[in-house]
DSSP file (Angstrom, degrees, kcal/mol; ACC not computed):
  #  RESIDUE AA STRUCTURE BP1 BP2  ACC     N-H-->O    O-->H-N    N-H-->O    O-->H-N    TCO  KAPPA ALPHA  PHI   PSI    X-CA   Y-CA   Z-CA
    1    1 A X              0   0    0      0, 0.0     0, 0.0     0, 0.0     0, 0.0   0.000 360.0 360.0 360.0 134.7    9.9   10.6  -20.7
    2    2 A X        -     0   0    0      1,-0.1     3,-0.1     2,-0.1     0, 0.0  -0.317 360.0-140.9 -59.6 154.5    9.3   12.4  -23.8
    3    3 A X  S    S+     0   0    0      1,-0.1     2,-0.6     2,-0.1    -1,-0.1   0.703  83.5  74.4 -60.5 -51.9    5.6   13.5  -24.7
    4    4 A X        +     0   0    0      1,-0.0    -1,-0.1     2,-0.0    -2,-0.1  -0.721  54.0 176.3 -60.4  63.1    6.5   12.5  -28.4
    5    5 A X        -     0   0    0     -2,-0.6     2,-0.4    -3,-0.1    -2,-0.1   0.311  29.9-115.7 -55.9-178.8    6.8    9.4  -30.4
    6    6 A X        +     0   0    0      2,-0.0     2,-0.4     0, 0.0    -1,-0.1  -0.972  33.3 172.1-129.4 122.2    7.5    8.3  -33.9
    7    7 A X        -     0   0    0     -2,-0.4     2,-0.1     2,-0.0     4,-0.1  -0.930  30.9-110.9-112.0 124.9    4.8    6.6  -35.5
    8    8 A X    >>  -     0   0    0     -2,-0.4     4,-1.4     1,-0.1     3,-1.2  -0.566  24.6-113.6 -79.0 170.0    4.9    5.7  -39.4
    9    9 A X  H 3> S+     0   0    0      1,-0.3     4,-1.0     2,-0.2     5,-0.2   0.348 112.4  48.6 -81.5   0.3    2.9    7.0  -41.6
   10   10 A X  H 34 S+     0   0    0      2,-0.2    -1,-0.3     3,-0.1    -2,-0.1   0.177 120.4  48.8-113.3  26.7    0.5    3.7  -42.8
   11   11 A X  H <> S+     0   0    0     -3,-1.2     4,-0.6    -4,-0.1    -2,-0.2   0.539 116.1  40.9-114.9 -45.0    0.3    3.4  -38.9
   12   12 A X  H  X S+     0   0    0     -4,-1.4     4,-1.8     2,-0.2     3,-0.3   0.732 102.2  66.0 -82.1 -15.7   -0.6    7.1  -38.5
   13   13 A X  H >X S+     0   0    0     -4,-1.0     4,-2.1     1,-0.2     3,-0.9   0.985  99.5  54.0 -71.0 -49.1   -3.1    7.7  -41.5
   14   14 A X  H 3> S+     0   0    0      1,-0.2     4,-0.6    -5,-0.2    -1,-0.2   0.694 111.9  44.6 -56.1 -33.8   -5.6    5.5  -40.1
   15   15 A X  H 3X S+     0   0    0     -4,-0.6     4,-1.5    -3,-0.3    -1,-0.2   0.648 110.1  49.7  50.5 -65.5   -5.4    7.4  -36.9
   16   16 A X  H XX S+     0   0    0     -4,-1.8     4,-2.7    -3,-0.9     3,-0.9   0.987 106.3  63.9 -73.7 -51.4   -5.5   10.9  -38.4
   17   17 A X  H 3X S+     0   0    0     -4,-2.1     4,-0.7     1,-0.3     6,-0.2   0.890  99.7  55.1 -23.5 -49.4   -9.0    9.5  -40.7
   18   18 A X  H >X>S+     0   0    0     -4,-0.6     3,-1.2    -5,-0.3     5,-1.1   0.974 111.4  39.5 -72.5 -32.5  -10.7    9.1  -37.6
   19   19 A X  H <<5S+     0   0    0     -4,-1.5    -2,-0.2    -3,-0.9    -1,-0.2   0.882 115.1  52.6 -86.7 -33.1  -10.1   13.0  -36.4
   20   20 A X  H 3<5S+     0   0    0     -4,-2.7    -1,-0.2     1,-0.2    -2,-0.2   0.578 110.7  45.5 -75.5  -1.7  -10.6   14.3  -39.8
   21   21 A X  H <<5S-     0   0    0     -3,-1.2    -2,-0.2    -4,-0.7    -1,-0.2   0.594 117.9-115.2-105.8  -2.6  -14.0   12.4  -39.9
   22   22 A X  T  <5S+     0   0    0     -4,-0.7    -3,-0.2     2,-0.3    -4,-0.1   0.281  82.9 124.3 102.9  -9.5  -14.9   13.8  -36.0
   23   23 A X  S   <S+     0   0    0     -5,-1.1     2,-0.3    -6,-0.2    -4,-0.2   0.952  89.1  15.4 -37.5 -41.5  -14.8   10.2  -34.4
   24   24 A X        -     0   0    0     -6,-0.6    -2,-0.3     1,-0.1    -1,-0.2  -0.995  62.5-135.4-164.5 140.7  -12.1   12.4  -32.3
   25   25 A X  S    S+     0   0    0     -2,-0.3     2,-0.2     1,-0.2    -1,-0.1   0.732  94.6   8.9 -54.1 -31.8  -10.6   16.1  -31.3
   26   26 A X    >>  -     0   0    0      1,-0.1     3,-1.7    -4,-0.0     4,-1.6  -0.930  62.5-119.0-175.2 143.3   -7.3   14.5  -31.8
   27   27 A X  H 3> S+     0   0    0      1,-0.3     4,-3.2    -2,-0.2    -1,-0.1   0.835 114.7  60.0 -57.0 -24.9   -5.1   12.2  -32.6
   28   28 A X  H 3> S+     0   0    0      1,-0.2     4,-0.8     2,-0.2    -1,-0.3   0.980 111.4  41.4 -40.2 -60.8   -4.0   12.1  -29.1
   29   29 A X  H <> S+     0   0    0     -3,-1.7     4,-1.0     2,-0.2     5,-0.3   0.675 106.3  62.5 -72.6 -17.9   -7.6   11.0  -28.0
   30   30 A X  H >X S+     0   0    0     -4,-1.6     4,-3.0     2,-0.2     3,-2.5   0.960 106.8  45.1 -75.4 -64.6   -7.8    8.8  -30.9
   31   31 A X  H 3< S+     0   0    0     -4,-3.2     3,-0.4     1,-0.2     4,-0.3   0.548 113.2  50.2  -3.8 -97.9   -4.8    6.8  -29.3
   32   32 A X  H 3X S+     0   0    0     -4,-0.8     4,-1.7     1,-0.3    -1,-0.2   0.193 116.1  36.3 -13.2 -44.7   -6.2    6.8  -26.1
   33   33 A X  H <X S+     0   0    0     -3,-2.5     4,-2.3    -4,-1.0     5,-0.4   0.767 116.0  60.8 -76.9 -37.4  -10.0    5.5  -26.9
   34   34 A X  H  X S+     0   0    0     -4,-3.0     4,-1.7    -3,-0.4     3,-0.2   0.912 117.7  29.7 -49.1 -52.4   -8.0    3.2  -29.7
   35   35 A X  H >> S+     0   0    0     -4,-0.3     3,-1.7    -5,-0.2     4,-0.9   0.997 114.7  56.8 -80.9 -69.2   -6.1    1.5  -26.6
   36   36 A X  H 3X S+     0   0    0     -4,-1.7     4,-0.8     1,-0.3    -2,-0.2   0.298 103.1  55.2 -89.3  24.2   -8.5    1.8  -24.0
   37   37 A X  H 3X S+     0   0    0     -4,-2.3     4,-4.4    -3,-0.2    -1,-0.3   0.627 110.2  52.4 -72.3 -44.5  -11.4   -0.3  -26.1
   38   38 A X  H <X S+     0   0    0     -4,-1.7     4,-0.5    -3,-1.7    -2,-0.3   0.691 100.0  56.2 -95.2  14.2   -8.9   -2.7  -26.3
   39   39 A X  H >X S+     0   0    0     -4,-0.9     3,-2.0     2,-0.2     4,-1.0   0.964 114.5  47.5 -34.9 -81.7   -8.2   -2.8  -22.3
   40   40 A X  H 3X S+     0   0    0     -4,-0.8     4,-2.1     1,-0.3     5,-0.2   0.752 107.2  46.0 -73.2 -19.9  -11.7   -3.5  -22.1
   41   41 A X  H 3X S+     0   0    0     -4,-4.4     4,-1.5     2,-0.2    -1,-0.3   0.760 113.6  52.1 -61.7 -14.9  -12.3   -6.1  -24.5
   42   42 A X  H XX S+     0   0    0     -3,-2.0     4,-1.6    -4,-0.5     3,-0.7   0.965 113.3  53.7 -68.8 -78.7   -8.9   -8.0  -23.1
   43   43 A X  H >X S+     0   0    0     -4,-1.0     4,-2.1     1,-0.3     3,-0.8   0.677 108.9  41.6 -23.2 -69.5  -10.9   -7.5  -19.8
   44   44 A X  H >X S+     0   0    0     -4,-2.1     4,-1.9     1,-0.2     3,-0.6   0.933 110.3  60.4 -37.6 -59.9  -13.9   -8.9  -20.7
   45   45 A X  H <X S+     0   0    0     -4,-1.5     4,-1.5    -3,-0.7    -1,-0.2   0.794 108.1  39.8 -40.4 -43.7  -12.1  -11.6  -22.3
   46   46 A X  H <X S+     0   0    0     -4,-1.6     4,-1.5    -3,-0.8    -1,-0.3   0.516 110.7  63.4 -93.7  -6.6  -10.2  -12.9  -19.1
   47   47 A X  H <X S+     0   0    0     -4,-2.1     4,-1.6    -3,-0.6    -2,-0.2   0.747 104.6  41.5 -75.1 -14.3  -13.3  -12.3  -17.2
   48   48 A X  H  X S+     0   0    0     -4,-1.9     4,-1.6    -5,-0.2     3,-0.3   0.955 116.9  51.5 -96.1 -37.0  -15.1  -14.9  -19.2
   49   49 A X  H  X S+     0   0    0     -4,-1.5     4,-1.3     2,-0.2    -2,-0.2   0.831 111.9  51.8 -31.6 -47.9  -11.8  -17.2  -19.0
   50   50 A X  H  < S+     0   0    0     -4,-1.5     4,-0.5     1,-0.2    -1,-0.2   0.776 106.6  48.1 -74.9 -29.5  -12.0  -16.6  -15.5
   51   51 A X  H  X S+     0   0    0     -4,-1.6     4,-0.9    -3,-0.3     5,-0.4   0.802 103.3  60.5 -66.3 -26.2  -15.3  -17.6  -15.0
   52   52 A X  H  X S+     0   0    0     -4,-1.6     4,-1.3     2,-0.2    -2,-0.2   0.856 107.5  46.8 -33.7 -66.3  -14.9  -20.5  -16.8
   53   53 A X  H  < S+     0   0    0     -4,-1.3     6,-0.3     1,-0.2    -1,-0.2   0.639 107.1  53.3 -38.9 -45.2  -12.3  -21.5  -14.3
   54   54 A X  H  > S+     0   0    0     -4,-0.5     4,-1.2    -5,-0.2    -1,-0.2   0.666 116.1  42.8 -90.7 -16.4  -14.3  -20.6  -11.3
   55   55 A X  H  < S+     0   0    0     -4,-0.9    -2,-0.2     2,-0.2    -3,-0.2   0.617 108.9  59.2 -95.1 -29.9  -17.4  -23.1  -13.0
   56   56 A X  T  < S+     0   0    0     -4,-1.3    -3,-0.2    -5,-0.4    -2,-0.2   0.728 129.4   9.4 -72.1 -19.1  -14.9  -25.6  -13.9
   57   57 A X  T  4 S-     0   0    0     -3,-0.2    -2,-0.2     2,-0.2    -3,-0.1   0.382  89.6-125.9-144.7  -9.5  -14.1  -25.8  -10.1
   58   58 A X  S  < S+     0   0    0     -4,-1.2     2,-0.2     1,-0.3    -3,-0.2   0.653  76.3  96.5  61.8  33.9  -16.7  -23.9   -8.0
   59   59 A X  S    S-     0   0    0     -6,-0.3    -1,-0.3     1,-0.1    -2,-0.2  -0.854  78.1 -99.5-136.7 140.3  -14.2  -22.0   -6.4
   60   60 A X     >  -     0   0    0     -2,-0.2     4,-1.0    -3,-0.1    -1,-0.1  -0.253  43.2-109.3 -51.0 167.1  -12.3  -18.6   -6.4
   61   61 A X  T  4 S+     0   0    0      2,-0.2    -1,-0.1     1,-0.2     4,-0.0   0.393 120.9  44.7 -90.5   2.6   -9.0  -18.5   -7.9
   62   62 A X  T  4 S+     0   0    0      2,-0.1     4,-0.4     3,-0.1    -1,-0.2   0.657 104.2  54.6-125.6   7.0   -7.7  -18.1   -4.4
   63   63 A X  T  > S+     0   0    0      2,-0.1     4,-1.6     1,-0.1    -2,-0.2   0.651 115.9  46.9 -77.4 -25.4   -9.7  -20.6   -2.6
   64   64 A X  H  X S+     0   0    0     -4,-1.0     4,-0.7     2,-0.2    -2,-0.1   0.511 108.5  52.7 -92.2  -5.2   -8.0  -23.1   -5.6
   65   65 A X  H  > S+     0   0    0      2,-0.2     4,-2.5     3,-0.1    -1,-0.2   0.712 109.8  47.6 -94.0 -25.3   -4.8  -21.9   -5.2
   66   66 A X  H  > S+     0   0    0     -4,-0.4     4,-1.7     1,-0.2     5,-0.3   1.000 114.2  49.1 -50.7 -69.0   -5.0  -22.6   -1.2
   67   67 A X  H  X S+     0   0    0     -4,-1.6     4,-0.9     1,-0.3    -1,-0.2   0.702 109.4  47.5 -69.5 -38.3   -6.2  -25.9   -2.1
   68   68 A X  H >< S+     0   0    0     -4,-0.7     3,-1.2     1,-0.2    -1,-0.3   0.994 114.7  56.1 -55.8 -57.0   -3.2  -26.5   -4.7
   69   69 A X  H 3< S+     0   0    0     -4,-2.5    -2,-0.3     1,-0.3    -1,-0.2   0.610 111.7  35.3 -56.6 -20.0   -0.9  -25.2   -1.7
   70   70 A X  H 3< S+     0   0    0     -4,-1.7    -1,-0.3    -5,-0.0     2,-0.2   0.391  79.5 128.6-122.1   9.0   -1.7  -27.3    0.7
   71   71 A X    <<  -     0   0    0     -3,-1.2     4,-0.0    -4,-0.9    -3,-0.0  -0.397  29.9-177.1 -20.3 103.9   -2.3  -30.3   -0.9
   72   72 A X        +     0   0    0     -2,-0.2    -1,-0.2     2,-0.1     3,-0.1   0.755  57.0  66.2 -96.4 -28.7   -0.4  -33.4    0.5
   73   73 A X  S    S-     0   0    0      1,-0.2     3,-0.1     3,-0.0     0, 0.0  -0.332 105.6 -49.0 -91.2-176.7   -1.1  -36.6   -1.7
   74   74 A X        -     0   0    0      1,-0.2    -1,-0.2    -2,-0.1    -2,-0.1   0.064  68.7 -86.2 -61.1 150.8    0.0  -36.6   -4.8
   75   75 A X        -     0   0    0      1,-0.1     2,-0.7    -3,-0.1    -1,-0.2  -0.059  20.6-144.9 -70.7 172.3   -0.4  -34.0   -7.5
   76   76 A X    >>  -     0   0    0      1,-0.1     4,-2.4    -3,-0.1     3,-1.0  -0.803  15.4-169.5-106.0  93.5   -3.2  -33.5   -9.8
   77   77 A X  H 3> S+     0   0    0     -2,-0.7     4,-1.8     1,-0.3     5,-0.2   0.786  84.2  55.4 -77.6   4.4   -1.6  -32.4  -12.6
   78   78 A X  H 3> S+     0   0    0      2,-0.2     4,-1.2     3,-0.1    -1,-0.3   0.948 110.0  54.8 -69.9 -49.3   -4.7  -31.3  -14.8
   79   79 A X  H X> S+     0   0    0     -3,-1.0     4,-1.6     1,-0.2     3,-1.2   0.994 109.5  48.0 -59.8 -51.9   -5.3  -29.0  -11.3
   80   80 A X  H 3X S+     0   0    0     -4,-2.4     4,-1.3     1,-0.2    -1,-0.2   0.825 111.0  50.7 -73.4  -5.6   -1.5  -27.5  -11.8
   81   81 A X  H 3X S+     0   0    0     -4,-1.8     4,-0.8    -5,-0.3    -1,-0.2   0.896 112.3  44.2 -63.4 -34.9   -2.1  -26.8  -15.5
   82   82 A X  H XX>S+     0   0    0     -4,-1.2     3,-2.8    -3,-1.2     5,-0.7   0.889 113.4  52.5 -85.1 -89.6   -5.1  -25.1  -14.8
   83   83 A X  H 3<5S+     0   0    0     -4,-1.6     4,-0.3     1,-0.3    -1,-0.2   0.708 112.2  44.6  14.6 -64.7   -3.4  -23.2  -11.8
   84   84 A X  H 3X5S+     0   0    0     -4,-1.3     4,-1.0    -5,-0.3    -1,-0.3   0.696 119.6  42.8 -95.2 -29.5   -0.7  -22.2  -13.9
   85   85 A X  H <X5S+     0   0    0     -3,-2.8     4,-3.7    -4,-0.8    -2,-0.2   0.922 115.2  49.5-101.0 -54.2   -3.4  -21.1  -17.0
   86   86 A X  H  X5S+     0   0    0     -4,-0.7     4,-1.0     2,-0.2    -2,-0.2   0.584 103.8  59.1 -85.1   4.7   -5.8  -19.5  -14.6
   87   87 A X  H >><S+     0   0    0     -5,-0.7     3,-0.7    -4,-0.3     4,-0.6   0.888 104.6  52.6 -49.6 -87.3   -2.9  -17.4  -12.8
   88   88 A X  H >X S+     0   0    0     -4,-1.0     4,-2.4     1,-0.3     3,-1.0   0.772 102.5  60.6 -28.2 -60.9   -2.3  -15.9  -16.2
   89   89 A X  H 3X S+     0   0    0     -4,-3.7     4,-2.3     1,-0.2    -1,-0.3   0.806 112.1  36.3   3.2-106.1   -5.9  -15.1  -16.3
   90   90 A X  H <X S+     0   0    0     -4,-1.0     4,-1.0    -3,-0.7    -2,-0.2   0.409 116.5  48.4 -21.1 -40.1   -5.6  -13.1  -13.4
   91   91 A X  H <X S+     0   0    0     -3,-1.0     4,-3.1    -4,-0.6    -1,-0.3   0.589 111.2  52.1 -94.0 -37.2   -2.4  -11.6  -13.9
   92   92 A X  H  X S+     0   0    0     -4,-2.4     4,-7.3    -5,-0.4    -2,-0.2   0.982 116.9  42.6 -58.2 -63.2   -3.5  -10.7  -17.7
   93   93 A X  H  X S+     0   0    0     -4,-2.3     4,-1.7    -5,-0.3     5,-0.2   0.892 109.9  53.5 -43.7 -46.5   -6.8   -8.9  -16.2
   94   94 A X  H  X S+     0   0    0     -4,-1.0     4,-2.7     1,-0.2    -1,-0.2   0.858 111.2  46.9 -62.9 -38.2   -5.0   -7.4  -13.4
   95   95 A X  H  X S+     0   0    0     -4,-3.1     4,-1.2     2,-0.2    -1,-0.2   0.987 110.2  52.9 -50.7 -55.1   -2.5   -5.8  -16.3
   96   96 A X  H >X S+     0   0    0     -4,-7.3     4,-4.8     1,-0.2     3,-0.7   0.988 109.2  52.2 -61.5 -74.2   -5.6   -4.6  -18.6
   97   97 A X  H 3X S+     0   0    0     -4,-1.7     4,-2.4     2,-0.2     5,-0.3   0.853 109.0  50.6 -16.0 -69.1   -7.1   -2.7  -15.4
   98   98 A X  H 3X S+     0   0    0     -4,-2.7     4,-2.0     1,-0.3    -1,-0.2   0.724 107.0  47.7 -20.8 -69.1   -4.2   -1.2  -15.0
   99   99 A X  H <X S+     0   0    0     -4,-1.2     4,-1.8    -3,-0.7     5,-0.3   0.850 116.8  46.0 -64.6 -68.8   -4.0   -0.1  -18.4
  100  100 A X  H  X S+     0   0    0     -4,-4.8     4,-1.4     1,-0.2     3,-0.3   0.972 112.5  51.6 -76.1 -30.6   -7.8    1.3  -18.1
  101  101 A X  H >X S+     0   0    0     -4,-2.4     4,-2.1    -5,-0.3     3,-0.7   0.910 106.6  48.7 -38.0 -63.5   -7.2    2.9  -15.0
  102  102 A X  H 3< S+     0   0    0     -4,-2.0    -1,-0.2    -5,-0.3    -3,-0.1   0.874 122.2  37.6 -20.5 -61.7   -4.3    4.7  -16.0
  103  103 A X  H >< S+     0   0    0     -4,-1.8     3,-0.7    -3,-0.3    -1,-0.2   0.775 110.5  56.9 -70.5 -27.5   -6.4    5.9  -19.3
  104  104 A X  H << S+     0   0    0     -4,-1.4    -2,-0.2    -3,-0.7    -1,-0.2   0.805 115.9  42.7 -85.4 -31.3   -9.9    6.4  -17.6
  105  105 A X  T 3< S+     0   0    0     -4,-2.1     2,-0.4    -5,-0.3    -1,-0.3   0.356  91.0  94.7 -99.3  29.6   -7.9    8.9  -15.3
  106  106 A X  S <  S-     0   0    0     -3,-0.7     2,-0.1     1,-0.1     0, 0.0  -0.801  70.4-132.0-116.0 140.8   -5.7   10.8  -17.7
  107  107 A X              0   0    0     -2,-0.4    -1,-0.1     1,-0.1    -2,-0.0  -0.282 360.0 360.0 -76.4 171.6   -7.0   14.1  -19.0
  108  108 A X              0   0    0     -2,-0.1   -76,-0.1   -79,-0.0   -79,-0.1   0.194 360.0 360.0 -27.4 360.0   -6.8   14.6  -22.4
């Protein structure tokens, strides 16, 4: 994979502003912080969704997904919305980690 994009320019002046005021060595690093602030505010964000979830039911999200699975009477469907909402959660967080792991360990 190339090392090089193409970015336009009223996407890249803002970018180059921060390294010509010293926020950052380079616009490479500006990227890099740019993205991986918003990793962690997405994190934070589905952690407070997630807690939400876990107060809403007083459970992990994989003690409530047993509980979905094995279920025999009839559904609850309010539980499988929430199911289906607080997956995404999970899955969303799990992405944004990625996404700061990837960045927290990359060298410049």
């Amino acid at each position: 994979m190339s090392d090089t994009i193409e970015v336009s320019r009223d996407v890249f002046e803002p970018i180059a502003d921060l390294v010509k005021i010293g926020l950052f060595k380079d616009e490479k690093e500006a990227l890099k912080n740019l993205v991986l602030d918003q990793a962690r505010a997405k994190i934070h964000h589905f952690d407070s969704k997630i807690l939400e979830m876990k107060s809403k039911y007083n459970m992990s999200f994989e003690d409530f997904k047993r509980r979905i699975e094995v279920r025999k009477e009839d559904e609850v469907f309010e539980e499988w919305d929430d199911f289906i909402i607080w997956d995404s959660y999970e899955s969303a967080k799990s992405y944004w980690l990625s996404v700061e792991g990837k960045l927290s360990g990359s060298q410049g």
